[in-house]
Every structure is written in C-alpha cells, then in structure tokens.
C-alpha positions, -999 to 999 in steps of 0.1 A, spaced: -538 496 165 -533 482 130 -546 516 117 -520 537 136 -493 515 129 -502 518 90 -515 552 85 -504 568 121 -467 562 112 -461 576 81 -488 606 86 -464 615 120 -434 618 93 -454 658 87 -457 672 119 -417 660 124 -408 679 95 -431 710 103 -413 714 137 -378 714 125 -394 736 97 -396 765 122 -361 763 134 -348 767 95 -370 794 86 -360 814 119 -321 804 120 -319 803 79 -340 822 61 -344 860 52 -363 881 74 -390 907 57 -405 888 24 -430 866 44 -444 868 10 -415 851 -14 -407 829 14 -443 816 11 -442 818 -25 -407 800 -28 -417 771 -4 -450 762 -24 -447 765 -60 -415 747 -65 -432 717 -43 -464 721 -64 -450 718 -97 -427 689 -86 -459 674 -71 -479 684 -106 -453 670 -128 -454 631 -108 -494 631 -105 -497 642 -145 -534 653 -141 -551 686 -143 -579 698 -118 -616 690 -136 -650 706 -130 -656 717 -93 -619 712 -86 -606 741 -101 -626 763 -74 -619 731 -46 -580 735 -50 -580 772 -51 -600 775 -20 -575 747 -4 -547 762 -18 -555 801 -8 -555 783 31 -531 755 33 -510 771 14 -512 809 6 -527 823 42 -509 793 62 -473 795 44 -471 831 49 -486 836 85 -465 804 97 -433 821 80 -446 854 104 -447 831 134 -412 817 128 -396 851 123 -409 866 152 -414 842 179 -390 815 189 -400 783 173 -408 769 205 -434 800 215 -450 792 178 -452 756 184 -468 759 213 -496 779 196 -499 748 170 -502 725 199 -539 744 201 -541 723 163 -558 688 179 -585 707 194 -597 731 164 -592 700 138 -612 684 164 -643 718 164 -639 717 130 -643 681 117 -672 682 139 -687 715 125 -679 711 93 -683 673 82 -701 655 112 -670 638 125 -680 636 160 -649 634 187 -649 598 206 -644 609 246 -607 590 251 -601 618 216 -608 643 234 -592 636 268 -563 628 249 -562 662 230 -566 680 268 -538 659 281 -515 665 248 -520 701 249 -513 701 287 -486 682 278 -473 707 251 -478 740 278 -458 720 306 -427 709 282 -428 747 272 -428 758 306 -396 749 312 -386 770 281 -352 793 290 -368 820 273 -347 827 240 -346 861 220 -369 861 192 -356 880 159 -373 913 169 -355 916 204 -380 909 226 -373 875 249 -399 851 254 -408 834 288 -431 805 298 -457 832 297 -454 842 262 -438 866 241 -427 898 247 -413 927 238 -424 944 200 -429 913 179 -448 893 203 -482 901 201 -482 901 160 -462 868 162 -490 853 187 -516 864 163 -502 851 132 -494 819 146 -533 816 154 -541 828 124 -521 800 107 -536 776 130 -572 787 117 -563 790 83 -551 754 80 -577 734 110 -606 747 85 -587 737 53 -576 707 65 -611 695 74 -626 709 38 -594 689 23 -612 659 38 -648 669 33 -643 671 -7 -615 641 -6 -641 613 10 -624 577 3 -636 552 -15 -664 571 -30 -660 560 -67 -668 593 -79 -638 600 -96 -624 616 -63 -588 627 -70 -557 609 -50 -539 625 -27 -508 633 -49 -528 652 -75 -550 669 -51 -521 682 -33 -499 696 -60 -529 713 -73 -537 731 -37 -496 736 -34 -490 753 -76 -527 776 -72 -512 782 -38 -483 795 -50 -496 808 -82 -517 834 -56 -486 847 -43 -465 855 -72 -484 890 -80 -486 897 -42 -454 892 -33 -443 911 -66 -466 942 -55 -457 940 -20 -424 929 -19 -408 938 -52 -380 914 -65 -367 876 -51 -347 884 -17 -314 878 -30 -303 838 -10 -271 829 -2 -260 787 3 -275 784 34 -313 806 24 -310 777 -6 -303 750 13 -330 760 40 -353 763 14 -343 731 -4 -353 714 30 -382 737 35 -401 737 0 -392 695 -5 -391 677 29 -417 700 50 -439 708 21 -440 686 -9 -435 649 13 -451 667 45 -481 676 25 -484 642 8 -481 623 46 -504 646 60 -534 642 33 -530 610 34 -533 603 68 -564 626 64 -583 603 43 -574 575 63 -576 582 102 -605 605 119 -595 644 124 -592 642 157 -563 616 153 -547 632 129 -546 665 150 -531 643 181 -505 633 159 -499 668 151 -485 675 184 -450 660 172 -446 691 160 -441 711 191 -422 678 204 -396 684 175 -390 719 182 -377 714 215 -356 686 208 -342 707 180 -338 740 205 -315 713 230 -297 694 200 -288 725 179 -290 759 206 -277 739 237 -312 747 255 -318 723 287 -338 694 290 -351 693 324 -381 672 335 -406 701 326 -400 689 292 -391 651 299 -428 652 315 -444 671 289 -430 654 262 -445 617 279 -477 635 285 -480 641 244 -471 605 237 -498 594 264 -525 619 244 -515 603 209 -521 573 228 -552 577 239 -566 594 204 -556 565 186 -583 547 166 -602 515 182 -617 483 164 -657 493 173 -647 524 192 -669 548 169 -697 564 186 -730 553 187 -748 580 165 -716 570 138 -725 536 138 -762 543 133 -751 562 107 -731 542 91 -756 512 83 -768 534 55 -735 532 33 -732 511 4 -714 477 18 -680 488 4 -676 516 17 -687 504 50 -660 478 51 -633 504 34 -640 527 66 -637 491 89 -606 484 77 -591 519 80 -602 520 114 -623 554 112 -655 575 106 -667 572 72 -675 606 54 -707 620 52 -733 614 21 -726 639 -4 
C-alpha cells in the first residue's frame, strides 16, 4: 500500500490530464492538421524538458529515444489527436480503457513481467467498469456528424476514429513497455533518469514531425486565444508533467499497475462531459466509475505478492537491487 500511496498517486496525476486532454483537443483545437497538432504538443514540451535535464542522448540512446519518441510521441500524438477529433472523447476513452490489458500482453511479451491473478481480475473488472459508465453515454455528435451511442460510433468518422484510437493504444502499450525494458532501476549502468529520457523521446518526437507536417500539411494552422491556450494546457500539463508522472511511475510500479491506473483516464472524460456539456450522471456511470476504483484496487502492489516464478527469479539479482525492487513494491527488470 506504501508503493501506491508513493508512486500510485503522483503517476495517476497522467491519466487525469490525458482525459481532460481529449475534451480540449475536440472543443479547442483546429480540426485537419493532426500533424502540427502532434508536432505543437511535443516539441515545445521536449525542449522545455531538454533544457531542465541539461544532458544529451549517448551511445544506444540516440536509436532508444528515437524508437520511443517515433511511438509515444510521433504515432501516439497524432493518432490520439485523430481519435479526439472524430469521436467524442468519451467513445475514445473508452478505447484507452482497452490500455491495462495490452500494457498487461505486452510487459509480459516483451520483458517477462508476468500479471499477478488479483492484476488481472482487476483489469477485467476496470474495463467492465469503463464499458458500463459509457453505457450510459447520451450519445453526443462527434465533429464529423455522425452521433455516437453506447454501441459505438457512427456515421462517416466513426470507423477511422475507432481505428485510430486502437492504433494509439498499440503504438503507446508497446512503447511504454520498451520505455521500461531499456529504463530498468537501479541498474548502475549509467541508465538515464526519467526527465532526460523523456525530453529526449518528446524533442526526436517532435523533431519527426516537423518535415511531415510541412509536406503534408503545409504551414502552422493559424491559432486564435483559445487554440493557444488549449495548447498551452495540452503541450505543458498533459504532455511535459503527464509524461514525467507516467515514466516515473513506470520505473517504479509493475505494468500491469500502471495500466489500472490508466483507467482514470476514461473516468475524467465523463466527469468532464457532465461538468462542462451538461451530460447526465446516472448510476450507469456512478456504478461504472466504483467498479474502476475497485479494479485499481485490486491491481495495486502487495508486500510478497509477486509470483512464484518472479521470486525464483529474483534470488539471482545482486542484493541491491533486490532490496531496491522490495522497497518499491514490484517486479524487478530482467538481466540485460
């Protein structure tokens, strides 16, 4: 409990931000240059990033960050700027409720990070959670006309919007889990921090775009007060600070965790949709939005709750880095 109360808290700060992040990108800012918008949300929170950590990429992380940055930041900014123009952001979010799940897949696939049984049932009941606050969704108008439903979208936009918001999800489940593969804590081999490994990811990120959304898109969309504003909030509070949370929780708390925290995000959405549009609160959502706070619950880490195979594992580490993954409350990278 002392690890979700540390790490949990401040890691939960992203997934907040992200889900009020749809909301201002669909309300706020301009439809038709997914790529700028991508673009103008990551370099300016890259460089501001760059410019506090003071430290240049060496050796393998030149390729590491550009790899990170072309799919936490390039592929995942543009798709999830897609998503949030063509689907209402509760549709979207409900999509990136899927995220506990493939973090889950993919931390197991991809670095050995086996999910314990209670994170798993409480990614099933978080999701279910997600799909029955949604359910009671009014079904608003989504940018291109069509209305959405409990069932989905509908109408032109849907389908694309559906498919870039699980291509968003994809993009950033398998960078997120390489973010932690190549990030492994206290490994004493001169393994960058968190604040220089994201600004690197965020500036190559948005270094990619620049020519693309030049070729593609031609000049900046011209941005009134409110585009700046929205992107002011977008490219500083839900990227730069998100980004910074989110690693760090990362390092510190399994996958699987981190992805049940990650349901906040759909959470925000609605609360936003019945602060700001007026949209009802009824108990579809009341339920749905207890059943996510029982899954975050049940996912959180558990003196001695690792499984067996982990364990076994882990009495092959060096005796610091056994007692730095003790006292963080979660699986210890693999052996480079």
């Amino acid at each position: 409990m002392e690890a979700i109360l540390r790490w949990g808290l401040p890691t939960a700060l992203a997934p907040v931000a992200w889900g009020a992040n749809y909301y201002v990108t669909h309300r706020y800012l301009p439809a038709g240059a997914p790529l700028w918008g991508a673009a103008l949300r990551a370099l300016p929170a890259g460089l501001l990033l760059l410019a506090a950590a003071r430290r240049l990429p060496r050796g393998a992380w030149w390729w590491r960050s550009a790899v990170l940055g072309a799919l936490n930041t390039a592929a995942f900014f543009v798709l999830v700027y897609l998503a949030s123009q063509w689907l209402p952001a509760g549709t979207a979010a409900m999509v990136m409720a899927l995220s506990p799940l493939a973090l889950m897949l993919c931390a197991w696939l991809l670095v050995g990070e086996r999910p314990l049984p209670a994170q798993l049932a409480g990614g099933a009941v978080g999701v279910g959670g997600v799909v029955l606050m949604l359910a009671g969704d009014p079904g608003p108008v989504g940018s291109g006309g069509g209305a959405v439903g409990t069932g989905g979208a509908s109408g032109a936009d849907g389908l694309p919007g559906l498919l870039a918001s699980l291509g968003a999800l994809l993009a950033s489940s398998v960078g997120y889990v390489l973010a932690k593969r190549w990030a492994a804590p206290a490994d004493g081999g001169g393994t960058p921090g968190v604040l220089a490994s994201t600004a690197w990811q965020l500036t190559l990120g948005g270094l990619l775009l620049l020519p693309v959304a030049t070729l593609a898109e031609g000049a900046p969309p011209a941005l009134d007060g409110g585009a700046l504003a929205a992107f002011g909030y977008t490219s500083l509070v839900a990227t730069a600070l998100a980004f910074l949370v989110w690693f760090t929780g990362l390092r510190r708390l399994p996958a699987a965790t981190v992805g049940l925290i990650g349901l906040l995000n759909p959470v925000t959405g609605v609360l936003l949709g019945t602060a700001l549009d007026g949209e009802p609160l009824g108990p579809a959502r009341l339920g749905g939005m207890a059943l996510v706070a029982v899954g975050v619950l049940l996912g959180r880490p558990r003196p001695g709750g690792a499984s067996p195979r982990a364990r076994a594992g882990r009495t092959g580490l060096p005796p610091a880095r056994r007692a730095a993954a003790a006292a963080q409350g979660c699986e210890p990278p693999p052996e480079a």
